[in-house]
C-alpha positions, 0 to 999 in steps of 0.5 A: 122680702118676697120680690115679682118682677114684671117684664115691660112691653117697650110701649106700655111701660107707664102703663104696667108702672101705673098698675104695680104701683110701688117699685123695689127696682126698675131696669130698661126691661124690668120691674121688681116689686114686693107686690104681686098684681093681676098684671094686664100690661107686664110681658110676663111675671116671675113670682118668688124673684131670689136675689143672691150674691155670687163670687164666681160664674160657677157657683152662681151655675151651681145655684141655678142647675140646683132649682130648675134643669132649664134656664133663660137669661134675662140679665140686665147688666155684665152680659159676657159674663151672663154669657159664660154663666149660661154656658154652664147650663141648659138652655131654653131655646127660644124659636116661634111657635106653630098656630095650635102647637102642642109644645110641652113646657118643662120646668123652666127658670129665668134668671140674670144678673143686676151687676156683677155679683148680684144675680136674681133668678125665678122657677115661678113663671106666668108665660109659657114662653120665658120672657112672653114674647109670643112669636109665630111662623107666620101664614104671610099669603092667605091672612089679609093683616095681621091681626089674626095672629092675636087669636093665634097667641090665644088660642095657642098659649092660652088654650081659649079657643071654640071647637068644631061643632060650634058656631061663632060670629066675628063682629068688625070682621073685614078684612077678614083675618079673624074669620079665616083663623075662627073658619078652620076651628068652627063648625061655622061663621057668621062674618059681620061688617059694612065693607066686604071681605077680602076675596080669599076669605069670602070663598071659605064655605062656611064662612056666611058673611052679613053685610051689616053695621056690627054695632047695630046687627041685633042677636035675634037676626041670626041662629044661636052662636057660641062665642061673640069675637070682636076686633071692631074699631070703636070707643071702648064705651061702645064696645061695653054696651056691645057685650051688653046686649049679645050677653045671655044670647052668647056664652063666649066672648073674646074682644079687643078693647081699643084706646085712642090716644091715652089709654082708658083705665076708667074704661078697663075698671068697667070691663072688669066689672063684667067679671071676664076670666081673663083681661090681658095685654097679648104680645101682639095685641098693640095699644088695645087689650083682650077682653075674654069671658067664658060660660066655663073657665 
């Protein structure tokens, strides 16, 4: 039996439950299931789960050091003896990221123990951080929210970010979070929205902030840009037609997709049908997802 297990946001859990569909085994903080799904909401995904009996903390180290020469645990249960297992082995250190980190990623596994003598392990994972708990040393000074660390996690991770020489517009942009991230990697900013923005972002030079409603600022009222970013505050169907009307005038597109209240699978489906490269739950995204679509993958 070939087994993946997601690991569950704390908030999403239905969500992710909803998506899988069929589960093998639930714990407080993962799901194991003999599908393997496109997963919008789980952390991260291991493929390939093995499950195995051990009889002593050092075979179930032998096992481990024999598959990958890094490991993060994830146990669920008997955590001192997780702990004495994993003292046999080299260890992921875990510690936030730097906003356009380089870090090399060795193969790494993740494994943990569901009792005593049964422990399930993976060298097939989907996050470059074990475990998908995106973290990073934080700017607290300059970004007025926190928001800007969703473009940080995507840009960082998954390497989805503009270059210099391009120029991008940053819909819904106040208080300007995303337009100061977007300002140190473009050439230039075309920063939209009705209410003005925070003082220390207005003075970034190439940052032209229009004081204008998002949704109905029009592509022929500025120059050619490269990508299309939103954080707007809006119903899911406005933000769809949104897209709509800038696709052919953008090649790239990265949204957040909010929901208010339950969320809006209906919604998702048609966002999928927009054929995006990517529609995730980012670790600091909050009940929303990132809709992201490229001219070239």
């Amino acid at each position: 039996m070939s087994l993946s297990c997601y690991v569950i946001h704390s908030q999403f859990k239905q969500e992710l439950k909803q998506e899988i569909g069929q589960l093998t085994l639930e714990t407080p903080e993962l799901i194991f299931s003999e599908s393997l799904v496109s997963s919008i909401w789980a952390q991260d995904v291991f493929k390939d789960i093995k499950i195995v009996e051990i009889q002593s903390i050092k075979e179930a180290a032998r096992i481990l050091q024999a598959q990958a020469p890094i490991w993060h645990n994830l146990s669920q249960s008997h955590h001192r003896r997780s702990q004495l297992i994993q003292e046999n082995l080299r260890s992921y250190k875990v510690k936030p990221l730097q906003f356009m980190e380089k870090r090399e990623f060795k193969k790494i596994g993740v494994w943990g123990l569901l009792d005593q003598n049964q422990m399930f392990y993976s060298t097939d994972l989907t996050c470059p951080i074990p475990g998908g708990k995106i973290e990073f040393n934080e700017d607290k000074d300059t970004s007025p929210s926190r928001a800007y660390l969703k473009l940080w996690e995507l840009f960082t991770v998954y390497g989805i970010h503009p270059n210099k020489d391009e120029v991008v517009i940053d819909m819904g942009s106040c208080p300007g979070g995303w337009s100061w991230v977007l300002s140190d990697l473009c050439k230039k900013v075309y920063s939209v929205d009705k209410a003005p923005l925070d003082p220390r972002i207005s003075i970034i030079s190439n940052i032209e902030f229009l004081k204008k409603d998002a949704i109905k600022l029009e592509p022929s009222e500025v120059t050619k840009v490269d990508w299309f970013f939103s954080d707007i505050i809006c119903e899911p169907v406005r933000l769809l037609e949104l897209i709509k009307k800038w696709d052919g005038f953008v090649d790239n597109f990265v949204c957040t997709v909010k929901f208010k209240g339950a969320t809006d699978f209906e919604a998702i489906k048609k966002f999928q049908e927009l054929n995006p490269n990517r529609i995730l739950h980012l670790y600091n995204n909050k009940h929303e997802i990132t809709f992201v679509k490229l001219k070239k993958s």
